[in-house]
C-alpha positions as CSV (number, residue, x, y, z in Angstrom):
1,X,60.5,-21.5,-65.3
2,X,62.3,-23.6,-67.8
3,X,60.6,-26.4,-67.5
4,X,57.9,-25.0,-68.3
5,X,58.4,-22.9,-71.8
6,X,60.0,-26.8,-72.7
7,X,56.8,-28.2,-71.8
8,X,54.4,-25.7,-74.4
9,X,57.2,-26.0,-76.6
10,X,57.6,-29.2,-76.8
11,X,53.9,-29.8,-77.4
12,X,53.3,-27.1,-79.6
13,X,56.7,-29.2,-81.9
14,X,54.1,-32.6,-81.5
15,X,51.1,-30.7,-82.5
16,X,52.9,-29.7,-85.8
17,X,53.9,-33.0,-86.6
18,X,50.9,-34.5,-85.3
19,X,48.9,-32.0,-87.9
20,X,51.4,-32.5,-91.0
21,X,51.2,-36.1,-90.3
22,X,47.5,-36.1,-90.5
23,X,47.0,-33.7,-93.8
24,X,50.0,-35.4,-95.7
25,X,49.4,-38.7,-95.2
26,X,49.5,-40.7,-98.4
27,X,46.1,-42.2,-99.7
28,X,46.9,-46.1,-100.1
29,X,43.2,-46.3,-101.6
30,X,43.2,-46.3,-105.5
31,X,40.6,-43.5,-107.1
32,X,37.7,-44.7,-108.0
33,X,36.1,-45.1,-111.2
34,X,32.8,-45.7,-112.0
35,X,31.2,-48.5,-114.4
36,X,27.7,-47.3,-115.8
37,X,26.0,-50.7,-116.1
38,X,23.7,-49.9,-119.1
39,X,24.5,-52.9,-122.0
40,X,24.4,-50.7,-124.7
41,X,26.9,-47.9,-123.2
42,X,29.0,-50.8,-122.3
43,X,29.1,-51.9,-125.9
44,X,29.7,-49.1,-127.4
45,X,32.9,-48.4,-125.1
46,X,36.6,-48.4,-125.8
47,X,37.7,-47.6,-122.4
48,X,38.2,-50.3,-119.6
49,X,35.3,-49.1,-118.1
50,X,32.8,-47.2,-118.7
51,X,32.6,-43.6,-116.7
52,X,28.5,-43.3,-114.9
53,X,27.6,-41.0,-112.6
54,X,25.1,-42.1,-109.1
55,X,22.2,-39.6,-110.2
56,X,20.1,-40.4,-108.1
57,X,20.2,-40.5,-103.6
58,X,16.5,-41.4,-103.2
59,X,13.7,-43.3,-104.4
60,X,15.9,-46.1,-105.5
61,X,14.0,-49.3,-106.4
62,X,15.5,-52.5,-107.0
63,X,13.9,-54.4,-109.8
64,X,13.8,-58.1,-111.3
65,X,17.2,-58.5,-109.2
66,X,19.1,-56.0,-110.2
67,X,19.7,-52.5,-108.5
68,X,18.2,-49.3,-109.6
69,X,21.4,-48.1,-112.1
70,X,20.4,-44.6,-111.6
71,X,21.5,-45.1,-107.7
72,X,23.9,-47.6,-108.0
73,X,25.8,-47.7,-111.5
74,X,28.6,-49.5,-110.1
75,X,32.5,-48.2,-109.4
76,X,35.4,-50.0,-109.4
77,X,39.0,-49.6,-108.4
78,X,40.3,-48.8,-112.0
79,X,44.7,-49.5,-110.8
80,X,43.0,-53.1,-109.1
81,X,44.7,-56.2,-111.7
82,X,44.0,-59.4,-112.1
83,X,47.2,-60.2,-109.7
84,X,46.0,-58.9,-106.5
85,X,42.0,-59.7,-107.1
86,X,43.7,-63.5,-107.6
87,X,45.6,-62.7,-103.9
88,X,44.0,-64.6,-101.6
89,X,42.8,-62.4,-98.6
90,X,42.7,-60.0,-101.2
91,X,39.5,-58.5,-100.1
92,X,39.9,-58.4,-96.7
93,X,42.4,-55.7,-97.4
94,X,40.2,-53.8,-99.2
95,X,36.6,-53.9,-97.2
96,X,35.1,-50.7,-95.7
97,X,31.9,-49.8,-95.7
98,X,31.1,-48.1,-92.2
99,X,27.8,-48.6,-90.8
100,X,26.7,-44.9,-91.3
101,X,27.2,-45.2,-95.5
102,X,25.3,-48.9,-95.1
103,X,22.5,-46.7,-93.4
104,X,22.4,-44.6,-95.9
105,X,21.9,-47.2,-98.5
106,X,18.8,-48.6,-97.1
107,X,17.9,-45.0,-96.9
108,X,18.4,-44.6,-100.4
109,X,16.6,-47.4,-101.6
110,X,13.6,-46.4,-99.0
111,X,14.5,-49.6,-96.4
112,X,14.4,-48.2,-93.0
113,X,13.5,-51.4,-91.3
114,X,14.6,-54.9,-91.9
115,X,15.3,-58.3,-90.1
116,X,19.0,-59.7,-89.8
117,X,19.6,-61.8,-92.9
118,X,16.7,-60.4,-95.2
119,X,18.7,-57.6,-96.8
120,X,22.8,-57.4,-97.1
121,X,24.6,-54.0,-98.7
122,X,26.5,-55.5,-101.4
123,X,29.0,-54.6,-103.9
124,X,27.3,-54.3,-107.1
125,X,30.4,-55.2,-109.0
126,X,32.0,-57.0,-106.1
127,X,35.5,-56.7,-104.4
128,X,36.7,-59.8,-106.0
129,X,36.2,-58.4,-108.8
130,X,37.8,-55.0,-108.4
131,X,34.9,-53.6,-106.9
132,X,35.0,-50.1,-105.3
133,X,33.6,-49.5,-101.4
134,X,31.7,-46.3,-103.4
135,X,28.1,-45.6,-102.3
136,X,27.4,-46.0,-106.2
137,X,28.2,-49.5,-105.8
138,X,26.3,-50.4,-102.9
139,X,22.6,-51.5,-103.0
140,X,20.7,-53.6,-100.3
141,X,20.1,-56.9,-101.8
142,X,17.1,-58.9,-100.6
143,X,18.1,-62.7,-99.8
144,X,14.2,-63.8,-100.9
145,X,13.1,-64.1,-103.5
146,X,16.4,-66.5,-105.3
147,X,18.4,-65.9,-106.6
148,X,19.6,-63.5,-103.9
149,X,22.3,-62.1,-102.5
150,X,24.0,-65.7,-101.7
151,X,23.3,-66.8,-105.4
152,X,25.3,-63.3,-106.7
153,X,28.0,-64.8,-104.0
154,X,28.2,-67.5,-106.3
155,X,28.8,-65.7,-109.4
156,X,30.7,-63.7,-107.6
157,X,33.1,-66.3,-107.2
158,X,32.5,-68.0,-110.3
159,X,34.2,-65.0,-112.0
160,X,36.9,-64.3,-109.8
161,X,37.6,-68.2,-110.9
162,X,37.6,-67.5,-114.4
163,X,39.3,-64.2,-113.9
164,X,41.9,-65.9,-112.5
165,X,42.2,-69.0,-114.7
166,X,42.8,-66.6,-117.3
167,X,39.3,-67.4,-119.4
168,X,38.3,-64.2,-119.1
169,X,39.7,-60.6,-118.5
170,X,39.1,-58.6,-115.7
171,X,37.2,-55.7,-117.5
172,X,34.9,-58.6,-118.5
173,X,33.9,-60.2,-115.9
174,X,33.4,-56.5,-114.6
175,X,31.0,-56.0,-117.5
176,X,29.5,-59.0,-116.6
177,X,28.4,-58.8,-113.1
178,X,27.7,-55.2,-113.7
179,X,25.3,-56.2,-116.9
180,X,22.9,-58.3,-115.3
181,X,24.5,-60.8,-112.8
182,X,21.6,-62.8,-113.1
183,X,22.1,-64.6,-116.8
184,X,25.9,-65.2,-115.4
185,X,24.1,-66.8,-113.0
186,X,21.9,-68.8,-114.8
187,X,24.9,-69.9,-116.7
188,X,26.8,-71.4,-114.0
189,X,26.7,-75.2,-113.9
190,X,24.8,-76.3,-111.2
């Protein structure tokens, strides 16, 4: 009879911890922040980056290279410095973007079939560059027509470069890629 009022106690004693374990877990993820990628706002700002909202879940169309800002403004990890981005395996550590929320951005953009290779969900304002896993900094980007998503790998990793060589700050090379990756791009020597 003991044994079994220990047994129903003892698991109601590993259902409580099990349940405070689960609802006071410490978040290890940094809070977002979100970079509106509008030139002029970004001017005009004396913050590190400036705040934008994702008004828009639908009907997002990618133009000229560049996603549609309304639907993908961009977010960062604002507590990110120039120390860990310059880690290497730094990303690794900080990738995840389940399947259902890559889903969701073809959805957004109106993509709801593709071949393997002719789209990727990218980072807008990538990882290397402090780049948040945020829905409103994902956009499928078309490899065809160049530059496409492996040309923004390379400034990508162009600015990380300078980033870490100290040419340029962080916030920079955020405003950057966030700006219009594609005169960074043209600006890389080749």
């Amino acid at each position: 009879m003991y044994k079994k009022y220990f047994f129903i106690i003892l698991i109601l004693f590993f259902g409580i911890v099990l349940n405070y374990s689960l609802n006071n877990k410490p978040s290890i993820e940094p809070q977002k922040q979100v970079v509106q990628a509008s030139p002029a706002v970004i001017q005009n700002s004396t913050a590190s980056g400036v705040l934008g909202q994702q008004t828009k879940t639908a009907g997002c169309v990618a133009q000229n290279g560049l996603p549609d800002a309304s639907c993908t403004p961009g977010a960062i990890f604002p507590q990110v410095t120039k120390e860990q981005i310059c880690t290497k395996g730094y990303t690794k550590t900080v990738r995840n973007v389940p399947l259902a929320v890559k889903n969701k951005v073809y959805e957004e953009y109106g993509i709801y079939s593709h071949t393997t290779g002719e789209y990727e969900v990218d980072h807008f304002i990538s990882l290397e560059l402090g780049g948040s896993n945020d829905i409103s900094n994902l956009w499928p980007e078309p490899a065809q027509p160049k530059p496409g998503f492996h040309e923004k790998d390379l400034v990508e990793n162009y600015l990380n470069s300078k980033v870490c060589q100290g040419v340029i700050s962080l916030q920079e090379a955020q405003k950057e890629i966030s700006t219009n990756w594609l005169e960074v791009y043209n600006q890389i020597p080749k």
